[in-house]
C-alpha positions as CSV (number, residue, x, y, z in Angstrom):
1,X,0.0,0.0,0.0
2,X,1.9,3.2,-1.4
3,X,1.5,6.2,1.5
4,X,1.2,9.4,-0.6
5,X,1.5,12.8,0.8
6,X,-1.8,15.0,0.3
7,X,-1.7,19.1,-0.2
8,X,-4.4,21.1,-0.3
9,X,-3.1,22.4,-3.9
10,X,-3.7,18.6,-5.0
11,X,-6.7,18.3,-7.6
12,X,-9.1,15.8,-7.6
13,X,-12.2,14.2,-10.0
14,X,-15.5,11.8,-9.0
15,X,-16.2,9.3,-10.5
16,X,-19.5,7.9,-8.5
17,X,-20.2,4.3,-9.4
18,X,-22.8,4.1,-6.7
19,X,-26.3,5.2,-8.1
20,X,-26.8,6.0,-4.9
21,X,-30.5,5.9,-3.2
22,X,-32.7,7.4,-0.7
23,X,-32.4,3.8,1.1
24,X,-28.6,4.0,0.7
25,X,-28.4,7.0,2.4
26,X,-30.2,5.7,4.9
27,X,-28.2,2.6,5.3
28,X,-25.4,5.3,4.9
29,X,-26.3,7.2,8.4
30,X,-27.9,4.9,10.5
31,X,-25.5,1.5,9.8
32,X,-22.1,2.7,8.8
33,X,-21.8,6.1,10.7
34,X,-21.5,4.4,14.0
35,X,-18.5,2.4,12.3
36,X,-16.7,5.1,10.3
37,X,-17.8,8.3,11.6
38,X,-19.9,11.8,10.6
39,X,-17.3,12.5,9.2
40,X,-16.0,9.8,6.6
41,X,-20.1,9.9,5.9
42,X,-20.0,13.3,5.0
43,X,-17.2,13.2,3.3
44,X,-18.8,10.2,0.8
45,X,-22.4,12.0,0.6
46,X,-20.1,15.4,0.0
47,X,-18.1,13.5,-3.2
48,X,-21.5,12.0,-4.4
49,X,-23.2,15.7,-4.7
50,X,-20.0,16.2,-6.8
51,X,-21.2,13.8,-9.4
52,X,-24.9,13.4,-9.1
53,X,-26.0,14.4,-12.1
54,X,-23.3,14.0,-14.5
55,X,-21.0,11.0,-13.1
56,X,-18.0,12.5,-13.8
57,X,-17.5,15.7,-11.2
58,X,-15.1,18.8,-13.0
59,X,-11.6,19.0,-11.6
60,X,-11.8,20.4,-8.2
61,X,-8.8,20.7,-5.4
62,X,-8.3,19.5,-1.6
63,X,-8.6,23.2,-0.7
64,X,-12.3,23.7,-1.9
65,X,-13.1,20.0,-0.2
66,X,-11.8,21.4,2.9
67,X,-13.6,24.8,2.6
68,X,-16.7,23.6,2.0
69,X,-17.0,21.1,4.7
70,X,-15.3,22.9,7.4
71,X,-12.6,20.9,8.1
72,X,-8.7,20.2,8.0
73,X,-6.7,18.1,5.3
74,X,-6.0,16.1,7.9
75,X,-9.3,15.2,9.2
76,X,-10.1,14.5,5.2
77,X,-7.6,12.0,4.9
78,X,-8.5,10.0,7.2
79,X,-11.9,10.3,6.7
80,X,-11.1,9.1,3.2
81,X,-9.0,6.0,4.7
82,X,-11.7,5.2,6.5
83,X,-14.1,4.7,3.4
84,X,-11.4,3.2,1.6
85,X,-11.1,0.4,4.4
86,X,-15.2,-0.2,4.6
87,X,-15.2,-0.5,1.1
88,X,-16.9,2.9,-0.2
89,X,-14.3,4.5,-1.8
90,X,-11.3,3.2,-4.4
91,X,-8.2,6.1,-4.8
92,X,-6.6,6.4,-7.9
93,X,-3.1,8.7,-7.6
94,X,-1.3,10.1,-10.6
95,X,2.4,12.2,-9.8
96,X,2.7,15.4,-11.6
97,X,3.3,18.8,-11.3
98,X,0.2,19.2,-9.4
99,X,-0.5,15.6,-7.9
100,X,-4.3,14.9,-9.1
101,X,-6.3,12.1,-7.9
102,X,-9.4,9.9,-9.0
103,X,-11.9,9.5,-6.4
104,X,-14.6,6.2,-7.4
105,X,-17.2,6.0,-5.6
106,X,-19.2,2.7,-4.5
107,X,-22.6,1.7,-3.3
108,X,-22.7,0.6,0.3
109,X,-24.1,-2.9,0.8
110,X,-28.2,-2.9,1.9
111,X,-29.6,-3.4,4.7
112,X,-29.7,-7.2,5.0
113,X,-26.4,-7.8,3.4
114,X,-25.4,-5.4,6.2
115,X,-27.0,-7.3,9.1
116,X,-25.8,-10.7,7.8
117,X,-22.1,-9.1,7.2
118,X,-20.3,-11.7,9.4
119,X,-18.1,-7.9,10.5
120,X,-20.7,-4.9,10.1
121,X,-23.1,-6.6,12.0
122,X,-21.1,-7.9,14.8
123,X,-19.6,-4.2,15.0
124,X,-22.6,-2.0,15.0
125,X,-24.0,-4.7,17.6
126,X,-21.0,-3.7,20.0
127,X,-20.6,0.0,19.2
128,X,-24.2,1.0,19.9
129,X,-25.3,-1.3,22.6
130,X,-28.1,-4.2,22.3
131,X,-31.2,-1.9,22.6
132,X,-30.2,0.8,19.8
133,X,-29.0,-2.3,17.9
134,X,-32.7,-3.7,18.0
135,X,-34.2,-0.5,17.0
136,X,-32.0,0.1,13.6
137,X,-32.7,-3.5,13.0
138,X,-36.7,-3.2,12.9
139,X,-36.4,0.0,11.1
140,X,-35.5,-1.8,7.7
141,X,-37.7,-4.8,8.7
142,X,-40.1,-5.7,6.4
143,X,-43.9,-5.3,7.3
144,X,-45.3,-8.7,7.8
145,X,-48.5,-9.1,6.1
146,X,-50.3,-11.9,6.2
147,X,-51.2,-13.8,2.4
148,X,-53.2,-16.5,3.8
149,X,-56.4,-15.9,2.6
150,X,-55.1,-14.2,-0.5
151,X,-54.9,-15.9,-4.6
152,X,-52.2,-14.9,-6.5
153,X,-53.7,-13.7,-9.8
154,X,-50.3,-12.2,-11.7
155,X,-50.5,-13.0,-15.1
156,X,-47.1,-14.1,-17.1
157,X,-45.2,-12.2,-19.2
158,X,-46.1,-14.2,-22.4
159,X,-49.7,-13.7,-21.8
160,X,-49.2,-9.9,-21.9
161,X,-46.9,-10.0,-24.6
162,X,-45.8,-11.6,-27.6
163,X,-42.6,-11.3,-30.0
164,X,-42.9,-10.0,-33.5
165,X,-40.0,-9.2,-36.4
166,X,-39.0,-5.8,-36.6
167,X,-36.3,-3.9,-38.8
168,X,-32.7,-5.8,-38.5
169,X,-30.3,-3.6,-36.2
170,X,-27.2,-4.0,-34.1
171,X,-27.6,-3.7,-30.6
172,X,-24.7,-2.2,-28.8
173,X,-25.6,-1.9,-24.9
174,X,-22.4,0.3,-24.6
175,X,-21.1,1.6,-21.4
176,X,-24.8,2.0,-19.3
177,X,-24.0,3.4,-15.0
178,X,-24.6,0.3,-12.9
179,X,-24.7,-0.1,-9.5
180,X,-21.2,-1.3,-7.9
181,X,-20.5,-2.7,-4.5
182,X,-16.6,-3.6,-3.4
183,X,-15.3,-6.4,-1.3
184,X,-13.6,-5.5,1.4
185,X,-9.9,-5.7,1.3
186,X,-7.0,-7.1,3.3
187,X,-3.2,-7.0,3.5
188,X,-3.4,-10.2,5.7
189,X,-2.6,-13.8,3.8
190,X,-4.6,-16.4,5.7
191,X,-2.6,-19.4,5.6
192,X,-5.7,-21.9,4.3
193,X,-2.8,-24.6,3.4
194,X,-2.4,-24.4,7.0
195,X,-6.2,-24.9,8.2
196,X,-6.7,-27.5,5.9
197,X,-3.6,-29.8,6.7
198,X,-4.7,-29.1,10.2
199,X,-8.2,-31.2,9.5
200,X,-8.8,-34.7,9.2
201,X,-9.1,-35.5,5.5
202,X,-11.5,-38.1,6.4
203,X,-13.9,-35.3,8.3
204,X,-13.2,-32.4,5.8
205,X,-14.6,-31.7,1.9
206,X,-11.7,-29.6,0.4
207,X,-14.3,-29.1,-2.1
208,X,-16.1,-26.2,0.1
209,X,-13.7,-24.0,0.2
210,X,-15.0,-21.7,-2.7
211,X,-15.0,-18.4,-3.3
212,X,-17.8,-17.0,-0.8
213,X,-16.4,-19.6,2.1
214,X,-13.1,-18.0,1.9
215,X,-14.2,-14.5,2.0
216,X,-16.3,-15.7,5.2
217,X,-13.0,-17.4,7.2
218,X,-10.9,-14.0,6.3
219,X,-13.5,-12.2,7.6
220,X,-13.5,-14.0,10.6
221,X,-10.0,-14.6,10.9
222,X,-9.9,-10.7,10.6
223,X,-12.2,-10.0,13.3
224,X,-11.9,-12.5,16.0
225,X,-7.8,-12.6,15.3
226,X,-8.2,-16.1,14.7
227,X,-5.3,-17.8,13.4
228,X,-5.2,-20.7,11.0
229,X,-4.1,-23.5,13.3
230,X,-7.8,-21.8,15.5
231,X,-9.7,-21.6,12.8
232,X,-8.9,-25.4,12.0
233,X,-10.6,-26.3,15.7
234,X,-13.5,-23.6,14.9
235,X,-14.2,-24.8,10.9
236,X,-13.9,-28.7,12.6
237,X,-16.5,-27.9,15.2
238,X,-19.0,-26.5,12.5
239,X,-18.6,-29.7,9.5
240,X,-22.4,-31.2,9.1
241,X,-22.3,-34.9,8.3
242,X,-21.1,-34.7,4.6
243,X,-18.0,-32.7,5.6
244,X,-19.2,-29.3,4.3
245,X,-18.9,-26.5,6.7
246,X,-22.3,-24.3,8.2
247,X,-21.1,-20.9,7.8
248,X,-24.1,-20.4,10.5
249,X,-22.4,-22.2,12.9
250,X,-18.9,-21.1,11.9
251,X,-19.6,-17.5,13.0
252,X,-21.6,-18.7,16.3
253,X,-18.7,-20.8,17.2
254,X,-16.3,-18.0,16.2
255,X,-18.0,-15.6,17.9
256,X,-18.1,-17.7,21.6
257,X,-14.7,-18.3,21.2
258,X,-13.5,-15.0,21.6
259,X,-16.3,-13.9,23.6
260,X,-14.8,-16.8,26.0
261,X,-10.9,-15.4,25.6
262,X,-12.3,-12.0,26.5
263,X,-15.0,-11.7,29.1
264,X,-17.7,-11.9,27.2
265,X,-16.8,-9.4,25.3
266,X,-17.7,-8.3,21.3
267,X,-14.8,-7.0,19.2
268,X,-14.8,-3.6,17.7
269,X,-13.3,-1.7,14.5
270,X,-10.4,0.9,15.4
271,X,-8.6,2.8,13.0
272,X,-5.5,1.6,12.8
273,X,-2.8,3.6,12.8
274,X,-1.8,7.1,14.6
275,X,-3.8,9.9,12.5
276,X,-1.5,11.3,10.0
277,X,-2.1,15.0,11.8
278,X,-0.4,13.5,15.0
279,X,2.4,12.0,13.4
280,X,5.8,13.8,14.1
281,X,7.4,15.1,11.2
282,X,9.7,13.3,8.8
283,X,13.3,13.0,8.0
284,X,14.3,12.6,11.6
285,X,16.7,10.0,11.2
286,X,18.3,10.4,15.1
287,X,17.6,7.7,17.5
288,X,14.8,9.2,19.0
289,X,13.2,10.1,15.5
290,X,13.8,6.6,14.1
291,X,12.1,5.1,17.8
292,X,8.9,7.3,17.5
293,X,8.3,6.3,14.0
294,X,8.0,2.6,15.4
295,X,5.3,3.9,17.7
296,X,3.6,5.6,15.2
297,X,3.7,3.1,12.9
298,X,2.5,0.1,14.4
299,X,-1.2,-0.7,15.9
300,X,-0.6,-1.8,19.4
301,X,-1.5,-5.1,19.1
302,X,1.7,-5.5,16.2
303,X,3.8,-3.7,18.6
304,X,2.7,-6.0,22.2
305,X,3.1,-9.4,19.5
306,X,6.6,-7.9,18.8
307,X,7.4,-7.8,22.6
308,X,5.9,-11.5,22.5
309,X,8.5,-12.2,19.8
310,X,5.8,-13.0,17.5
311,X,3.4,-15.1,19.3
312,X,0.0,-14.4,20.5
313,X,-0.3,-11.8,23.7
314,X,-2.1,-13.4,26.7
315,X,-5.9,-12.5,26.6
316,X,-5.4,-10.6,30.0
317,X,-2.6,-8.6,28.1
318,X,-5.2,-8.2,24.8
319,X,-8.0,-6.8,27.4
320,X,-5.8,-4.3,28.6
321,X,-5.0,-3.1,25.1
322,X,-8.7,-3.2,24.1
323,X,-9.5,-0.9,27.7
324,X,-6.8,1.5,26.6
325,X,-8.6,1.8,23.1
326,X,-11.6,1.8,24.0
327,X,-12.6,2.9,27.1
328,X,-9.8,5.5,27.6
329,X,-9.6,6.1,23.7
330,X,-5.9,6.9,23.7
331,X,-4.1,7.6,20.4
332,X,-2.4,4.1,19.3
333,X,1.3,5.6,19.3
334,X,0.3,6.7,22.9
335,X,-0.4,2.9,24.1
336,X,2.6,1.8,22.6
337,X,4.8,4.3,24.5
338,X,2.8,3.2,27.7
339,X,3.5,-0.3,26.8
340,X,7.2,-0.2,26.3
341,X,7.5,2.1,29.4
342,X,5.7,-0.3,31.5
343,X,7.4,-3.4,30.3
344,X,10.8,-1.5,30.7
345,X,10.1,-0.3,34.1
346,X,8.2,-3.2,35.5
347,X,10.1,-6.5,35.0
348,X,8.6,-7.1,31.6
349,X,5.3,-7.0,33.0
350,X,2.3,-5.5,32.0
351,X,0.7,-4.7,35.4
352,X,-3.0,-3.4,35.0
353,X,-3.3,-1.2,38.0
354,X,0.5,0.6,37.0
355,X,-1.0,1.2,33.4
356,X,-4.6,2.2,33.8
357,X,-3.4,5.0,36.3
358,X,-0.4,6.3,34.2
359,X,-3.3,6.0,30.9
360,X,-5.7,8.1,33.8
361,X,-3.3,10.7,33.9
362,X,-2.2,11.0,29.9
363,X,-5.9,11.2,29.0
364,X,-6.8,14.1,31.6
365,X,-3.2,15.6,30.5
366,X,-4.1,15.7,26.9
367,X,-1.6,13.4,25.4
368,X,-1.7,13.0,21.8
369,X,1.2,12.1,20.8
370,X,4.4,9.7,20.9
371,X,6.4,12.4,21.7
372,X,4.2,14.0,24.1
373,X,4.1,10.7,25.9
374,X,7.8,9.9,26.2
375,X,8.4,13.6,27.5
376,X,5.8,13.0,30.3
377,X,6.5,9.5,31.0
378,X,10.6,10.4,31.1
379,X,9.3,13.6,33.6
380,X,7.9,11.1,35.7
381,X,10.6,8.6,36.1
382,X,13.2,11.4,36.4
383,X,11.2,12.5,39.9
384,X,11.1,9.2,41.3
385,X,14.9,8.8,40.1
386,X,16.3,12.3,42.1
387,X,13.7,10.8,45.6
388,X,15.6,7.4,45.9
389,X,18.9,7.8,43.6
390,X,20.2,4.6,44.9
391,X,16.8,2.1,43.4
392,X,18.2,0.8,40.4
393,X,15.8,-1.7,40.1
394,X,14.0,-0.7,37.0
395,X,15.5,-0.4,33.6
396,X,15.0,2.3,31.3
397,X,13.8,2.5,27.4
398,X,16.2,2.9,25.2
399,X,14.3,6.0,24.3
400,X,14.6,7.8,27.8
401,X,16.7,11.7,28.3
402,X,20.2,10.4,28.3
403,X,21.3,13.3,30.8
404,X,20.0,11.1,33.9
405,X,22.0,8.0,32.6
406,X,26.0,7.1,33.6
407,X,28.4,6.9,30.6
408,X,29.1,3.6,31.3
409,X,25.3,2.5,30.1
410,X,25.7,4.2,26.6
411,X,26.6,0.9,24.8
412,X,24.1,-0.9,26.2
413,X,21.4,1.2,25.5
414,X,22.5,1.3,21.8
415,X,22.3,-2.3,21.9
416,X,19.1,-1.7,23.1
417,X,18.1,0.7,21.0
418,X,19.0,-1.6,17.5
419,X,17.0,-4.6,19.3
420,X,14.4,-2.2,19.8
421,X,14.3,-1.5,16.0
422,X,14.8,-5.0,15.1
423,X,12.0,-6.1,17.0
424,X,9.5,-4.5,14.3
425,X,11.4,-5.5,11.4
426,X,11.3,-9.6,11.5
């Protein structure tokens, strides 16, 4: 995935392959705004007015978009990101004097592919809560009306109409708008070698996997953070008796398994990495520049696996990430700092109490930002350092103000500092 640098100079075109409708819109601002946002949903309803009425919008630049929505280039981009990832939006970039881009727009999926989206639905359900879930649910149910004591009298087409020869022509249905939906998209490669060598031959039909089935494991795998070896146990415990797998009972049993690994718990949709707007600036190749970029750059659960060495974190560790994004809502390149900082100065361990009151005081401090973060977490250790100068006990980040550290610790915290960086690039 190419990163690309956006200026408000920078032009841009619609092209809306949506044919967007009132139902959409609906869909638009009752289903996908608790996932994406207000404003990634402005920003597609904004493009679409673009193009209504010819398909093709006139060349336009960033500036006017963020004029006329109020808003900062920054804000836009990810907003943009954000509809990219759901599956609304495809970005086409050309390089030029002025950089132009090609913005396609896509229908979103209706209402009952929506619901029966083994990710949308189990999202909105655990973003709004159970009794707003049930209420957006039986606003796009159906009526039910009763057709028992009714006769169907339709008549067929060929009793209404009837084929005749006219003057020979060439048809040429040419290039007509259509409605287009995308499939969402991953960087992941699930490993279904893997899965399948890890089921008995005799239990499993190979022959299942298609097309659809496979988009319904990656889902999954996506969602629950399943891996293959898991999903093997998971697809095993949902074959029926010809060896075919119930995608029903695939995503129940997907579903209690992580709700089991996490109290019961439904997961959620975060955006993934720090907002470009609160990303320090680049070229800083120092050590401390070259360190912040890891924090920015990685989600925390990619950072805590790297302190794992690759494997899985614990599910007590994984609930403590998923309270520091969710219920405190710190920035991801925050938590990572608070990770490394707590694993550093605690043994290796993560202990809850230690990080929800340091998270306590970042949130009600205002921290943003990696930086921001190691300045306060480095002001903190240096008062506890100058109280007890003797306690040695603790270790400190590679990262920490080297003015409070002997000489003689130099070389090994630049061997720290290159395992540090190696860490992220296995």
């Amino acid at each position: 995935m190419k990163k690309v640098a956006l200026y408000p100079a920078d032009i841009y075109q619609v092209i809306d392959k949506s044919l967007l409708s009132e139902n959409d819109e609906l869909v638009l601002n009752m289903l996908y705004m608790p996932i994406i946002g207000t404003t990634a949903v402005s920003l597609y309803l904004k493009l679409h007015t673009e193009a209504k009425n010819t398909v093709v919008s006139t060349e336009l630049t960033h500036h006017h978009l963020m004029t006329s929505m109020g808003t900062t280039l920054d804000n836009l981009k990810e907003a943009r990101l954000k509809l990219e990832g759901i599956g609304l939006l495809k970005t086409y970039y050309h390089n030029d004097d002025i950089n132009s881009y090609i913005y396609e727009l896509y229908s979103p999926v209706s209402a009952s592919e929506f619901f029966s989206h083994p990710i949308f639905n189990v999202v909105l359900y655990n973003n709004v809560g159970k009794t707003e879930y049930n209420r957006l649910l039986n606003c796009f149910k159906l009526p039910h009306l009763s057709l028992k004591d009714y006769e169907d009298i339709t008549v067929p087409f060929d009793s209404v109409f009837k084929s005749r020869n006219y003057t020979l022509m060439e048809l040429d249905e040419g290039d007509i708008i259509s409605k287009n939906k995308l499939l969402l998209k991953y960087e992941l490669d699930f490993d279904f070698d893997l899965m399948v060598s890890s089921l008995p031959k005799e239990m499993f039909n190979e022959k299942c996997l298609n097309k659809s089935m496979k988009e319904l494991i990656i889902n999954l795998s996506f969602l629950y953070e399943i891996d293959p070896i898991s999903m093997a146990d998971l697809v095993r415990a949902s074959l029926n008796d010809k060896g075919n797998i119930d995608k029903e009972d695939l995503r129940k049993n997907t579903r209690k398994y992580y709700q089991f690994n996490n109290d019961n718990r439904l997961p959620s949709l975060l955006f993934k990495s720090q907002p470009e707007y609160l990303k320090s600036a680049s070229g800083d190749n120092s050590r401390r520049g070259r360190i912040i970029k890891e924090f920015e750059n990685h989600t925390p659960y990619e950072f805590l696996r790297a302190k794992y060495k690759g494997s899985k974190p614990t599910p007590r560790d994984m609930s403590i990430l998923e309270e520091l994004l969710q219920d405190v809502k710190l920035n991801p390149a925050v938590i990572n700092v608070l990770i490394d900082f707590s694993l550093r100065t605690n043994n290796n361990k993560l202990v809850k109490s230690y990080i929800e009151t340091i998270a306590g005081q970042w949130k009600r401090s205002g921290i943003e930002t990696a930086t921001e973060a190691m300045d306060i977490a480095e002001k903190e250790y240096k008062k506890k350092y100058n109280k007890n100068q003797n306690k040695k006990s603790r270790v400190l980040p590679s990262w920490y103000n080297k003015d409070i550290t002997s000489e003689e610790s130099n070389k090994e915290e630049d061997e720290e500092f290159k395992n540090f960086i190696e860490e992220f690039r296995k």
